[in-house]
N, C-alpha and C positions, 0 to 999 in steps of 0.2 A: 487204234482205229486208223484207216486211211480216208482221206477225202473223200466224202460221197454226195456229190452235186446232185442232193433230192431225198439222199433218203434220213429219217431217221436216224439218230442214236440208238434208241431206248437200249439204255447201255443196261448192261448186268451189273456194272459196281455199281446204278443207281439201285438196278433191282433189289440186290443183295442191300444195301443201306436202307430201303424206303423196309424192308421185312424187319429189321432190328431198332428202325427208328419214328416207327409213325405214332408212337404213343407220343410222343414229346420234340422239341428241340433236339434238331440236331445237325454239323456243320460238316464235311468233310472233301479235302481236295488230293489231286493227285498228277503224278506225272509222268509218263508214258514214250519209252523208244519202244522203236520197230523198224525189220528189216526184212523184205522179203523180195522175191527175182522172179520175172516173170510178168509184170505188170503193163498193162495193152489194154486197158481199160479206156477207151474214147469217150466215151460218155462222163466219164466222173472227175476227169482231165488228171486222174493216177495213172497214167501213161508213159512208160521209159522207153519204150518200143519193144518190150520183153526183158528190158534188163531192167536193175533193180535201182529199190526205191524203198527212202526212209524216210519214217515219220515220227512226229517229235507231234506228242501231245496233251497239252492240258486240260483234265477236268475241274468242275469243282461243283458242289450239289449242297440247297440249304432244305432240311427237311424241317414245316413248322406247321404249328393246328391247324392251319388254315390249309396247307397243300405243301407243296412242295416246286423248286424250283432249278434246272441244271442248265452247265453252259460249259463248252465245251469249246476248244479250238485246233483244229491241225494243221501243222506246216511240215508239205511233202518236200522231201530234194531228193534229186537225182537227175541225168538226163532225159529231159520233159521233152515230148513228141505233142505234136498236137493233133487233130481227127485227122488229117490226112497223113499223118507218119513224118513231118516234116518238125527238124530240130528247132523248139520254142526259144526266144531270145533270153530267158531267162530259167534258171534249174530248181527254185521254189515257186511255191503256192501256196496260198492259207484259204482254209473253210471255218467255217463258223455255224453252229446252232443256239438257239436257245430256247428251254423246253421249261415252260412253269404249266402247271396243275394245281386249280383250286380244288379242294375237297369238297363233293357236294353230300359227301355222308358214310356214314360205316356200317360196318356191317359188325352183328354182335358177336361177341369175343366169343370161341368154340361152339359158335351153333351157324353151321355152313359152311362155303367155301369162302364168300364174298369176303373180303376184308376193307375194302373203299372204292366210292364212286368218285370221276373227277370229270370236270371240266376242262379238256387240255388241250394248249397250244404250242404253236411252236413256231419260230424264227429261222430258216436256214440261210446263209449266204454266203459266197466265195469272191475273192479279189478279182475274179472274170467276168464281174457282174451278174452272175446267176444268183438269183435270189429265190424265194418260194414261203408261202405262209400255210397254215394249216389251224384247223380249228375242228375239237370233237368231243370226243369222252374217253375216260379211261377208264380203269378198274383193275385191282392189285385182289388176290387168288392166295387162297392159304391152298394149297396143292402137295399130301404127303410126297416126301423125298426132296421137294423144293425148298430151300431158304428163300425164296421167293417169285412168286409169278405172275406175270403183271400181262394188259391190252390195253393198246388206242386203238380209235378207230377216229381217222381224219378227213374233212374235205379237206381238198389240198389244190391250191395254187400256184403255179413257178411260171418261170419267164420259157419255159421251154414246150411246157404241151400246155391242150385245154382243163379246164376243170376236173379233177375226175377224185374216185377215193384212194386210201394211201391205211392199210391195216399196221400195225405195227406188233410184234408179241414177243416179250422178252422174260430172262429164266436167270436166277442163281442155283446153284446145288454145290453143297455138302461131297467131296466122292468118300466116301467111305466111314471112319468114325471121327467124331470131332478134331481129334488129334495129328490127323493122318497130312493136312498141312494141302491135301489138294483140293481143287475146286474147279468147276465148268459153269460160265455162265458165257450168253451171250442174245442176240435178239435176231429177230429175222422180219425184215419188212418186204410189204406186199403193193405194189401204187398200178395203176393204170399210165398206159402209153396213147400218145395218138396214133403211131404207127406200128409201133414193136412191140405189141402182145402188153402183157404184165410182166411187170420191172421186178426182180429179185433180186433183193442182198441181203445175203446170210452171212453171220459174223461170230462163229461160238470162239472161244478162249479154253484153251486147261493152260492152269497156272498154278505152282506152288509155292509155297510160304517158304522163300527161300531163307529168309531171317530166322524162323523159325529152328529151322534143319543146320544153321550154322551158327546157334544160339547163342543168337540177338533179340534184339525184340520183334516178339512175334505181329502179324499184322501191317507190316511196313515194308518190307521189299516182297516182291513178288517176280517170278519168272517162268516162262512158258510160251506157249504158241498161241495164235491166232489165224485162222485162215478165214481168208476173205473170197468171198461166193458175188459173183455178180452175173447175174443172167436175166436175157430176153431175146425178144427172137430175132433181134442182130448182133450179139456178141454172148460170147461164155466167158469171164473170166474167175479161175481159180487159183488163190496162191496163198501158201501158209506160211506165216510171215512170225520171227523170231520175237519176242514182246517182254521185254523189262519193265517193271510199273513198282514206281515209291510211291505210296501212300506220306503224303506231306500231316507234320513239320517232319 
């Protein structure tokens, strides 16, 4: 992930986790480089002026009867520009979310799509003083070809526009047959502006079980791409950014 001052997670490793563990208890964390060029993002303060920028970052997600809970944190470096292009006195930044869902019900095993209803909120905040709260529902999706497909739908509050709503819709997938060791997941969120249209960032991931293919234990490194989408109708930025991920211990 790179810092995104407002949007969303709804990461796909939760995705992929909440499809294999919403019957019961379940704990898992992870840790994340990334590297990509290109970065001019003023709004989300991942901004090097166009050159690059790496991000180091921690998840970690508790899945239990009652709902589930994830929190996440990134720290960008690189040479940081600020909205007006001018060198920031310092080359880090940290963001922070934090995303709990109480379960308010499920839906019966093989009859429908529905798989659970939730209550959900979320915490966003960065060492820039941007902060943002959000409160709504969700609902995770048995959807063939998907290992799992999930929606929020949030009011949302930040220190930067008015009130407005904030969609969230996030995906794991399988590519091929169990063994094949790849996978695409990622999520794409949707929020209202005061002045610049609706806010997009889109974030898919392919990654393979690189542990796997160099037979280790499978499930524990991973490697692959991420490209990061940000659009409204004062800026486009696109950049597919190189993405190492251990699944911890």
């Amino acid at each position: 992930m790179v810092l995104r001052a407002g949007a969303s997670l709804a990461c796909a490793w939760l995705a992929g986790s909440l499809g294999t563990a919403i019957a019961g208890d379940w704990d898992s964390s992870n840790v994340q480089l990334l590297y990509g060029h290109g970065f001019d993002d003023r709004y989300t303060g991942a901004n090097s002026g166009g050159g690059g920028l790496a991000t180091f970052t921690f998840e970690t997600l508790g899945v239990r009867d009652w709902g589930d809970s994830f929190l996440f944190v990134d720290v960008n470096g690189g040479r940081l520009v600020d909205f007006d292009g001018d060198r920031r006195d310092r080359s880090t930044q940290v963001y922070a979310e934090w995303q709990p869902r109480l379960r308010l019900g499920r839906g019966e095993a093989g009859e429908g799509a529905l798989r659970a209803v939730y209550l959900a909120g979320q915490v966003n905040a960065a060492d820039d003083g941007f902060r943002a709260g959000l409160i709504g529902f969700g609902a995770d999706f048995a959807v063939p070809g998907f290992t799992a497909f999930g929606a929020n739908l949030y009011w949302r509050d930040d220190t930067v526009n008015r009130p407005t709503a904030q969609l969230t819709v996030f995906w794991s997938a399988v590519l091929g047959d169990a063994d094949s060791g790849w996978s695409s997941e990622g999520f794409l969120d949707l929020a209202g502006t005061d002045r610049d249209g609706t806010d997009v960032v889109f974030q898919p991931r392919l990654l393979n079980d690189v542990g796997r293919g160099l037979g280790g234990r499978p499930g524990r490194w991973y490697a692959g791409l991420e490209w990061y989408y940000h659009r409204n109708d004062a800026l486009a930025v696109s950049v597919p950014q190189l993405m190492l991920k251990r699944v911890l211990p």
